[in-house]
C-alpha positions in Angstrom: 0.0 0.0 0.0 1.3 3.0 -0.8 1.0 6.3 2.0 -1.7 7.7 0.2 -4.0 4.9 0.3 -4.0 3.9 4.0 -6.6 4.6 5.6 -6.0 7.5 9.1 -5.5 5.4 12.1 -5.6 6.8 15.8 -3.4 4.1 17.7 -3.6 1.5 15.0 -7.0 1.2 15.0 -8.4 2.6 10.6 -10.4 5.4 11.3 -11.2 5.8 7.4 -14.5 3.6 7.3 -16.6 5.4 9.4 -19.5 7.5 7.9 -20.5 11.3 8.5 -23.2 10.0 11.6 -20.6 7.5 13.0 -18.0 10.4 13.1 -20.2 12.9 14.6 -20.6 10.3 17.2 -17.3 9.4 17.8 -16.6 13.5 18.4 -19.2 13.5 21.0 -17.8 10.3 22.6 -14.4 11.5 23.0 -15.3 14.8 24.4 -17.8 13.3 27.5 -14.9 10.6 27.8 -12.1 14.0 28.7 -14.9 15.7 30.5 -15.3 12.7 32.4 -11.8 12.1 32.6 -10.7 15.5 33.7 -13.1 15.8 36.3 -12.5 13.2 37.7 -9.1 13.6 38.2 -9.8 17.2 39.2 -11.8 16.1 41.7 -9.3 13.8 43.4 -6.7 16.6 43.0 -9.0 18.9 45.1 -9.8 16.3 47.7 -6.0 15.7 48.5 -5.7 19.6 48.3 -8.7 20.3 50.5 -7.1 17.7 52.9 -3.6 18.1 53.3 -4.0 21.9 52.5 -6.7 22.6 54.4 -8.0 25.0 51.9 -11.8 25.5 51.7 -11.8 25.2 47.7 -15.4 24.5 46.2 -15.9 20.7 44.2 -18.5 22.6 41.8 -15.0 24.8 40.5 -13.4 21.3 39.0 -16.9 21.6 37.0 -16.1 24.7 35.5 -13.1 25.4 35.2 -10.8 22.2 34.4 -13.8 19.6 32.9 -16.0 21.7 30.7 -12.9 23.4 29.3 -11.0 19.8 28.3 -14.4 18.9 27.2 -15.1 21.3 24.7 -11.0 21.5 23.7 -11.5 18.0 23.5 -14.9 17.7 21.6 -13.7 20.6 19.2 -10.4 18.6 18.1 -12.1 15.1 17.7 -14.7 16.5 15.6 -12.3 18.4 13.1 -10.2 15.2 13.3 -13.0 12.8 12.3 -15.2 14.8 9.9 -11.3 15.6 8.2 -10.9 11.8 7.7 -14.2 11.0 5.8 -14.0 14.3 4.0 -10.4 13.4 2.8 -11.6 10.0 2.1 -14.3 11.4 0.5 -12.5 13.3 -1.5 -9.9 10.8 -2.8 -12.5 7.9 -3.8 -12.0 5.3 -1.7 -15.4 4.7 -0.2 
């Protein structure tokens, strides 16, 4: 195969069969799976900070301001990426 005709792959899985709907999808997924992600891990941050610290630092902040952001940064970047694969395979004929 030559490097124009293999298919995009995000770690080694071909992302180049998926339609328009599956890719839309796939967007959404990724960006609840960092929203998820990063509050979680904000929230277990705070809760050792909040502990050892002994700072009075609201939960509702690792809402706001860490997991909506990565969310949407997140959400933003996976869609360009997977509506750019079917519109280049689109483009290049190999449905």
């Amino acid at each position: 195969m030559t490097a124009s005709a293999r298919p995009a792959t995000l770690l080694g899985i071909p992302l180049g069969d998926f339609g328009f709907f599956a890719c839309i999808l796939l967007s959404l997924a990724s960006g609840f799976l960092a929203f998820f992600a990063s509050c979680f891990l904000a929230i277990l941050s705070l809760l050792f900070w909040n502990a050892f610290a002994h700072h009075p630092v609201n939960y509702a902040d690792t809402y706001r301001y860490v997991a909506l952001p990565a969310g949407l940064v997140v959400l933003v970047a996976s869609f360009f990426f997977f509506t750019g694969t079917w519109i280049r395979r689109r483009l290049t004929g190999a449905h």
